[in-house]
SERO-4910 file (N, C-alpha, C, O; in steps of 0.05 Angstrom, whole numbers):
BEGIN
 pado doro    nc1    nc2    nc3   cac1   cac2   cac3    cc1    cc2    cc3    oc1    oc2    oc3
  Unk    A     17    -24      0      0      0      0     18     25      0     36     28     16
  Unk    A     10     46    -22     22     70    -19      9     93      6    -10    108      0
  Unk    A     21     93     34     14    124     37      8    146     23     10    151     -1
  Unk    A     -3    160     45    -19    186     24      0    205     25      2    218      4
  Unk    A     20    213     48     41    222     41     57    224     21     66    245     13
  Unk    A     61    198     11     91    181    -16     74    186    -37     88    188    -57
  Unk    A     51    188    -41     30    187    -58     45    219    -73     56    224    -94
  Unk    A     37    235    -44     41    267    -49     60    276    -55     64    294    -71
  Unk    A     79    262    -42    110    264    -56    112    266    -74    119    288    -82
  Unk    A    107    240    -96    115    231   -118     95    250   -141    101    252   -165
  Unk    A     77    260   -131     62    282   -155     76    305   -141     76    325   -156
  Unk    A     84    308   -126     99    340   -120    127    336   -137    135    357   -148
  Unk    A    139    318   -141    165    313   -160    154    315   -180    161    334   -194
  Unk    A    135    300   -190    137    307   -218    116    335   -231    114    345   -254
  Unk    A    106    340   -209    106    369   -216    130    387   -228    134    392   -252
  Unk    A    147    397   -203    179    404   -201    187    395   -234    193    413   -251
  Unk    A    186    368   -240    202    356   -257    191    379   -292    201    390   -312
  Unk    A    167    376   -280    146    388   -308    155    418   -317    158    430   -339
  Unk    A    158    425   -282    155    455   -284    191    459   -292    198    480   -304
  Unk    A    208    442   -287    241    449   -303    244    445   -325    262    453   -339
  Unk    A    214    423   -337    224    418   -373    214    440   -385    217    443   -409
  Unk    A    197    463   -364    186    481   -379    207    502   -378    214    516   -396
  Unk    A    217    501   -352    228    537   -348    258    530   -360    271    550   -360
  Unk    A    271    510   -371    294    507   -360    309    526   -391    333    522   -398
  Unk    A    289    546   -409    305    563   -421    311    595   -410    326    614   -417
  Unk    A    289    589   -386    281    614   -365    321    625   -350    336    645   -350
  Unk    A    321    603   -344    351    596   -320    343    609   -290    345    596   -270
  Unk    A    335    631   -289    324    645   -273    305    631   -245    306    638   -221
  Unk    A    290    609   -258    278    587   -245    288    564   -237    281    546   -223
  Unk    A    308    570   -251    329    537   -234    328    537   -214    319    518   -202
  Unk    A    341    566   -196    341    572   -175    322    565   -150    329    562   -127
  Unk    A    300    562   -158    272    556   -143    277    527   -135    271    517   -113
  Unk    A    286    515   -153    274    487   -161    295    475   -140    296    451   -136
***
């Protein structure tokens, strides 16, 4: 069984992951990440 925590984790990464294939001509946003 996945926790609801690890659950949240793992869509909060691949959020992050989404939001660097977007910004990463930005550079500016690396920083955040």
């Amino acid at each position: 069984m996945i926790s609801p925590n690890l659950r949240r984790l793992v869509v909060s990464v691949m959020c992050i992951m989404q939001d660097r294939s977007t910004t990463t001509n930005k550079g500016d946003n690396k920083v955040l990440i």
